[in-house]
C-alpha positions in Angstrom: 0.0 0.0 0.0 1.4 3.2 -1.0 2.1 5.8 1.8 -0.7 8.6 2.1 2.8 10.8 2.4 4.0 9.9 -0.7 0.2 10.6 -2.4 0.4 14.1 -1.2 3.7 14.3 -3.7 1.6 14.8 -6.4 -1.6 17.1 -4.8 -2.8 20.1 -7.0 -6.4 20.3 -5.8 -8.3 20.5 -2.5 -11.9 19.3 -1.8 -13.7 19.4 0.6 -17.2 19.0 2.3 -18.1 21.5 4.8 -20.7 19.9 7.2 -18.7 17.7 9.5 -15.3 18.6 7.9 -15.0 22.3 7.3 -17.4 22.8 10.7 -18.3 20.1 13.2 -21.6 19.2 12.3 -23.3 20.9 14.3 -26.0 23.4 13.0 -28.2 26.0 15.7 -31.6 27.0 14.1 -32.3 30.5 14.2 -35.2 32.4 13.4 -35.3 31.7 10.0 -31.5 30.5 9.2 -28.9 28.1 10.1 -25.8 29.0 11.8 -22.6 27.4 11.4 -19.0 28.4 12.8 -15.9 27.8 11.2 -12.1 27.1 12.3 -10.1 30.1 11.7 -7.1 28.3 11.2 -8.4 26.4 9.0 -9.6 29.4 7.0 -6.0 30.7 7.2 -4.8 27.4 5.9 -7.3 27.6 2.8 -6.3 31.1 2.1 -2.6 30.0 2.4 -3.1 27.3 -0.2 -5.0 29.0 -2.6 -2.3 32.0 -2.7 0.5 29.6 -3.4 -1.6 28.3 -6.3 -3.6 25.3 -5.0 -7.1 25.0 -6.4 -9.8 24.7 -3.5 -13.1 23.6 -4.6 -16.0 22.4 -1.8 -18.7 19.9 -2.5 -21.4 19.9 -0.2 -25.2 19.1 0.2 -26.0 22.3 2.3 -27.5 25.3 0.3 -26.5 28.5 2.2 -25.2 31.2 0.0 -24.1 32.8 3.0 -21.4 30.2 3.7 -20.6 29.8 -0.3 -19.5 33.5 -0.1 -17.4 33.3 2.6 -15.8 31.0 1.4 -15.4 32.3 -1.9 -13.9 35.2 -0.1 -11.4 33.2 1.4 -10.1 31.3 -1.7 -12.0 28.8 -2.5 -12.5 28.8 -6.4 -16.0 27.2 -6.3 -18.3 26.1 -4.4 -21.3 24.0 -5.1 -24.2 23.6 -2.8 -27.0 21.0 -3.2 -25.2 18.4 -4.1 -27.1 15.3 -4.2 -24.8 13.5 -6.1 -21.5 14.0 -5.3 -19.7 12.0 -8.1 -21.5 13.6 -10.3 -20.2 17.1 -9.3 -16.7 15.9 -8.9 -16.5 14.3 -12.6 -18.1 18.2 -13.6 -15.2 19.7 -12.0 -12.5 17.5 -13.1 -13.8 18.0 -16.6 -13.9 22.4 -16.2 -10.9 22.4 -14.2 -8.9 19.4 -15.9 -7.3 17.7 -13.4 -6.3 14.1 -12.8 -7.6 12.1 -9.9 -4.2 11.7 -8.3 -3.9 15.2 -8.1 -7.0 15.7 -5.4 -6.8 15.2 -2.0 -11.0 15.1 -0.9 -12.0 15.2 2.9 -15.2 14.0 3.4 -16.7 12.6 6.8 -20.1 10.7 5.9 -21.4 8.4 3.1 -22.4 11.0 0.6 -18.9 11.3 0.2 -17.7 7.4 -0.4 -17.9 7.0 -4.1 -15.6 10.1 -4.5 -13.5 9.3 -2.1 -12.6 6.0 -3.6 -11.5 8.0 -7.0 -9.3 10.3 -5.5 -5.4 10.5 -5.3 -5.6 11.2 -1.5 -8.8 10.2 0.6 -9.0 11.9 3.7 -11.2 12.5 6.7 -11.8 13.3 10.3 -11.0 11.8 13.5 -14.8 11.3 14.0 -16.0 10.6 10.4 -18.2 7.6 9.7 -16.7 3.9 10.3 -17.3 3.5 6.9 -15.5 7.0 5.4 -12.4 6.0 8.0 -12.1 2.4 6.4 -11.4 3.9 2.6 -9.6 6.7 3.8 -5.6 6.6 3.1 -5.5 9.4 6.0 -7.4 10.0 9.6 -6.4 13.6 10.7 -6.1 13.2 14.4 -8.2 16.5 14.3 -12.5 16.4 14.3 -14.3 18.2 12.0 -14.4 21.9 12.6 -11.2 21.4 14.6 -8.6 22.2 12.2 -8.5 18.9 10.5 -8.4 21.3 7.3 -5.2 23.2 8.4 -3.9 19.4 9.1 -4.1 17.6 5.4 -3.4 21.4 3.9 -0.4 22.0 6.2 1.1 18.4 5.6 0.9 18.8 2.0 2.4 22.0 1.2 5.1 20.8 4.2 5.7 17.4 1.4 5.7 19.8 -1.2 8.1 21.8 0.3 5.6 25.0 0.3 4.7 25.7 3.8 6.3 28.4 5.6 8.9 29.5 2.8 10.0 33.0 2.1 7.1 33.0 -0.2 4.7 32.7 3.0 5.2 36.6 4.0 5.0 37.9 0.7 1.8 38.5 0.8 
Protein backbone atom coordinates (compact mmCIF):
# COMPACT_ATOMS: atom_id res chain seq x y z
CA UNK A 1 0.00 0.00 0.00
CA UNK A 2 1.43 3.17 -0.98
CA UNK A 3 2.10 5.83 1.79
CA UNK A 4 -0.72 8.65 2.11
CA UNK A 5 2.80 10.84 2.43
CA UNK A 6 4.03 9.85 -0.75
CA UNK A 7 0.22 10.61 -2.36
CA UNK A 8 0.38 14.12 -1.15
CA UNK A 9 3.66 14.30 -3.73
CA UNK A 10 1.57 14.78 -6.43
CA UNK A 11 -1.58 17.09 -4.84
CA UNK A 12 -2.79 20.12 -7.04
CA UNK A 13 -6.45 20.26 -5.84
CA UNK A 14 -8.25 20.47 -2.52
CA UNK A 15 -11.90 19.29 -1.78
CA UNK A 16 -13.65 19.44 0.61
CA UNK A 17 -17.25 18.98 2.26
CA UNK A 18 -18.10 21.46 4.80
CA UNK A 19 -20.75 19.93 7.23
CA UNK A 20 -18.73 17.74 9.54
CA UNK A 21 -15.27 18.61 7.87
CA UNK A 22 -14.97 22.33 7.25
CA UNK A 23 -17.43 22.81 10.65
CA UNK A 24 -18.27 20.13 13.25
CA UNK A 25 -21.58 19.23 12.34
CA UNK A 26 -23.35 20.93 14.33
CA UNK A 27 -26.00 23.36 13.04
CA UNK A 28 -28.19 25.99 15.70
CA UNK A 29 -31.59 26.96 14.12
CA UNK A 30 -32.29 30.52 14.24
CA UNK A 31 -35.23 32.35 13.39
CA UNK A 32 -35.35 31.70 9.97
CA UNK A 33 -31.46 30.48 9.23
CA UNK A 34 -28.94 28.09 10.14
CA UNK A 35 -25.83 29.04 11.83
CA UNK A 36 -22.61 27.38 11.35
CA UNK A 37 -19.01 28.36 12.81
CA UNK A 38 -15.89 27.82 11.21
CA UNK A 39 -12.10 27.06 12.31
CA UNK A 40 -10.09 30.06 11.67
CA UNK A 41 -7.05 28.27 11.19
CA UNK A 42 -8.44 26.35 8.98
CA UNK A 43 -9.60 29.43 7.04
CA UNK A 44 -6.02 30.74 7.16
CA UNK A 45 -4.77 27.40 5.87
CA UNK A 46 -7.31 27.60 2.83
CA UNK A 47 -6.27 31.12 2.09
CA UNK A 48 -2.63 29.98 2.40
CA UNK A 49 -3.13 27.30 -0.17
CA UNK A 50 -4.99 28.99 -2.64
CA UNK A 51 -2.27 31.98 -2.73
CA UNK A 52 0.49 29.61 -3.39
CA UNK A 53 -1.55 28.30 -6.34
CA UNK A 54 -3.64 25.31 -5.01
CA UNK A 55 -7.13 24.95 -6.43
CA UNK A 56 -9.80 24.66 -3.52
CA UNK A 57 -13.13 23.56 -4.57
CA UNK A 58 -15.96 22.41 -1.83
CA UNK A 59 -18.75 19.93 -2.55
CA UNK A 60 -21.37 19.91 -0.17
CA UNK A 61 -25.16 19.09 0.24
CA UNK A 62 -25.99 22.27 2.26
CA UNK A 63 -27.45 25.27 0.25
CA UNK A 64 -26.49 28.47 2.17
CA UNK A 65 -25.18 31.22 -0.01
CA UNK A 66 -24.09 32.82 2.99
CA UNK A 67 -21.35 30.20 3.72
CA UNK A 68 -20.62 29.80 -0.26
CA UNK A 69 -19.52 33.46 -0.07
CA UNK A 70 -17.39 33.27 2.60
CA UNK A 71 -15.82 31.05 1.42
CA UNK A 72 -15.35 32.28 -1.94
CA UNK A 73 -13.85 35.21 -0.13
CA UNK A 74 -11.43 33.24 1.36
CA UNK A 75 -10.10 31.31 -1.71
CA UNK A 76 -11.95 28.81 -2.47
CA UNK A 77 -12.51 28.83 -6.35
CA UNK A 78 -15.95 27.20 -6.32
CA UNK A 79 -18.29 26.06 -4.44
CA UNK A 80 -21.30 24.04 -5.12
CA UNK A 81 -24.18 23.56 -2.83
CA UNK A 82 -27.03 21.00 -3.15
CA UNK A 83 -25.18 18.38 -4.11
CA UNK A 84 -27.10 15.26 -4.16
CA UNK A 85 -24.79 13.47 -6.11
CA UNK A 86 -21.52 14.04 -5.27
CA UNK A 87 -19.70 12.00 -8.12
CA UNK A 88 -21.53 13.64 -10.27
CA UNK A 89 -20.16 17.15 -9.28
CA UNK A 90 -16.74 15.91 -8.93
CA UNK A 91 -16.50 14.32 -12.60
CA UNK A 92 -18.11 18.23 -13.59
CA UNK A 93 -15.20 19.66 -11.98
CA UNK A 94 -12.46 17.45 -13.10
CA UNK A 95 -13.75 18.03 -16.56
CA UNK A 96 -13.90 22.40 -16.16
CA UNK A 97 -10.85 22.44 -14.16
CA UNK A 98 -8.90 19.43 -15.91
CA UNK A 99 -7.28 17.71 -13.36
CA UNK A 100 -6.30 14.14 -12.82
CA UNK A 101 -7.62 12.07 -9.93
CA UNK A 102 -4.16 11.69 -8.33
CA UNK A 103 -3.87 15.20 -8.14
CA UNK A 104 -6.96 15.74 -5.39
CA UNK A 105 -6.77 15.22 -2.00
CA UNK A 106 -11.02 15.08 -0.85
CA UNK A 107 -11.97 15.23 2.85
CA UNK A 108 -15.21 13.99 3.38
CA UNK A 109 -16.73 12.61 6.80
CA UNK A 110 -20.13 10.71 5.92
CA UNK A 111 -21.40 8.40 3.10
CA UNK A 112 -22.45 10.98 0.64
CA UNK A 113 -18.85 11.30 0.19
CA UNK A 114 -17.74 7.35 -0.36
CA UNK A 115 -17.94 7.02 -4.09
CA UNK A 116 -15.57 10.12 -4.50
CA UNK A 117 -13.48 9.25 -2.09
CA UNK A 118 -12.65 6.01 -3.62
CA UNK A 119 -11.50 8.04 -7.01
CA UNK A 120 -9.32 10.32 -5.54
CA UNK A 121 -5.45 10.48 -5.26
CA UNK A 122 -5.55 11.19 -1.54
CA UNK A 123 -8.77 10.15 0.58
CA UNK A 124 -9.03 11.90 3.67
CA UNK A 125 -11.21 12.45 6.70
CA UNK A 126 -11.76 13.35 10.31
CA UNK A 127 -11.01 11.85 13.47
CA UNK A 128 -14.82 11.29 13.98
CA UNK A 129 -16.01 10.57 10.44
CA UNK A 130 -18.15 7.60 9.70
CA UNK A 131 -16.68 3.94 10.29
CA UNK A 132 -17.26 3.46 6.91
CA UNK A 133 -15.53 7.01 5.41
CA UNK A 134 -12.42 5.98 7.96
CA UNK A 135 -12.10 2.43 6.37
CA UNK A 136 -11.39 3.88 2.64
CA UNK A 137 -9.56 6.74 3.84
CA UNK A 138 -5.60 6.62 3.07
CA UNK A 139 -5.52 9.38 5.97
CA UNK A 140 -7.44 9.96 9.61
CA UNK A 141 -6.37 13.58 10.75
CA UNK A 142 -6.14 13.15 14.37
CA UNK A 143 -8.25 16.51 14.26
CA UNK A 144 -12.45 16.40 14.27
CA UNK A 145 -14.32 18.22 11.98
CA UNK A 146 -14.37 21.87 12.62
CA UNK A 147 -11.19 21.39 14.61
CA UNK A 148 -8.60 22.22 12.23
CA UNK A 149 -8.49 18.87 10.52
CA UNK A 150 -8.35 21.26 7.28
CA UNK A 151 -5.21 23.20 8.40
CA UNK A 152 -3.92 19.40 9.05
CA UNK A 153 -4.08 17.61 5.42
CA UNK A 154 -3.40 21.38 3.89
CA UNK A 155 -0.43 22.00 6.17
CA UNK A 156 1.06 18.42 5.60
CA UNK A 157 0.87 18.80 2.00
CA UNK A 158 2.38 22.05 1.16
CA UNK A 159 5.13 20.83 4.20
CA UNK A 160 5.73 17.45 1.41
CA UNK A 161 5.73 19.80 -1.20
CA UNK A 162 8.06 21.79 0.28
CA UNK A 163 5.65 24.96 0.34
CA UNK A 164 4.72 25.66 3.76
CA UNK A 165 6.31 28.39 5.65
CA UNK A 166 8.88 29.55 2.75
CA UNK A 167 9.96 33.00 2.05
CA UNK A 168 7.14 33.03 -0.18
CA UNK A 169 4.71 32.65 3.03
CA UNK A 170 5.23 36.59 4.04
CA UNK A 171 5.02 37.86 0.67
CA UNK A 172 1.81 38.46 0.76
Amino acid sequence: MISYKVRLNKITTFIFDVDGVLTNGDIIIQENELVRTFNSRDSYAIQYASKMGYRILIITGGRSTTVKNILLEIGVQEVCLSASNKLYIYTELKNKYNFSDEEVVYMGDDIPDYKVMQKVGCATCPQDAAVEIKLISHYQSPFYGGRHCVRDIIEQTLRVQNKWFTEKSFEW
